[in-house]
N, C-alpha and C positions, 0 to 999 in steps of 0.2 A: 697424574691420578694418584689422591691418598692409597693405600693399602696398610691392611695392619698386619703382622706377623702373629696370624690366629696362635700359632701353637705356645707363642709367649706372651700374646696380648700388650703387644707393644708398637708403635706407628716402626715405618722404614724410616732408616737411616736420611733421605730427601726430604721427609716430613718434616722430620726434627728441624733438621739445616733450615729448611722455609719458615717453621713456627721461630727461631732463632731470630733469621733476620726478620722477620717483620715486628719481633717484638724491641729489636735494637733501631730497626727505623721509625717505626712509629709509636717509640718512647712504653710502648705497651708494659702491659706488667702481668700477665696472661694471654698466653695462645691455648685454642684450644681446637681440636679434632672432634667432630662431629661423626660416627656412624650410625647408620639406620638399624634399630634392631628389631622385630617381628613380632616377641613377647610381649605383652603388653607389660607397663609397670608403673604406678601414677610419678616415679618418679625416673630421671635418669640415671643412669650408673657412670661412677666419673669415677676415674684413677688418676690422682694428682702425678705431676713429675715437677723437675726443678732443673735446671741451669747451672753450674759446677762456677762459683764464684761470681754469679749474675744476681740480679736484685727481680728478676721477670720470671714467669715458671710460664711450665706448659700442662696440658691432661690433654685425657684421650675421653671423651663422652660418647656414651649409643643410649638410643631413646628409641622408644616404638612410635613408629609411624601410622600405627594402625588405631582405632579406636578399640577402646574396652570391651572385648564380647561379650562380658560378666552385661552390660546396659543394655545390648543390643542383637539382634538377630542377624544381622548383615554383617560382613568384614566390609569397613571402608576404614579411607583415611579421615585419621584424627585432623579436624580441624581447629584445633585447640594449642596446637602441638606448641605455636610463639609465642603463647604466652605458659605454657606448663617450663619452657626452656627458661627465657625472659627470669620468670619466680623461683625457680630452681636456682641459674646464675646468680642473681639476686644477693638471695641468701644463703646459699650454701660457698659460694667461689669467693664471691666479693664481703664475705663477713671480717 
């Protein structure tokens, strides 16, 4: 189970090692950590990181899972949420 290190906002130590290998096994050039966040925000918040002589990086991403209250009277989940990820990834990781 991921966990982040709230008070430095940074993944544990096993994260890291798993985004590592699976970007060395599966030739990747980005790993990234997905958490839920509650806020609503149209976009996600992403903290790049990097590899110490590797050519692949990793980040930490949190996105609201909830829909926009500013639109609606109900709290439910965003069903929007793969493709707001999808467009964000897009263009902001993969530029």
């Amino acid at each position: 189970m991921s966990s982040l290190n709230h008070c430095r906002n940074i993944p544990d130590d096993a994260d890291l090692k798993q985004m590592f290998v699976y970007n060395e096994y599966w030739d990747g050039i980005n790993a990234l950590l997905l958490y839920p966040h509650l806020d609503y925000t149209p976009t996600p918040k992403y903290e790049p990181g990097v590899f110490v002589n590797r050519t692949h990086s990793c980040g930490v991403m949190k996105t609201s899972v909830l829909c926009d209250t500013a639109t609606t009277t109900t709290v439910t989940l965003d069903r929007n949420i793969g493709q707001r990820l999808n467009e964000y990834i897009k263009i902001e990781i993969f530029k």
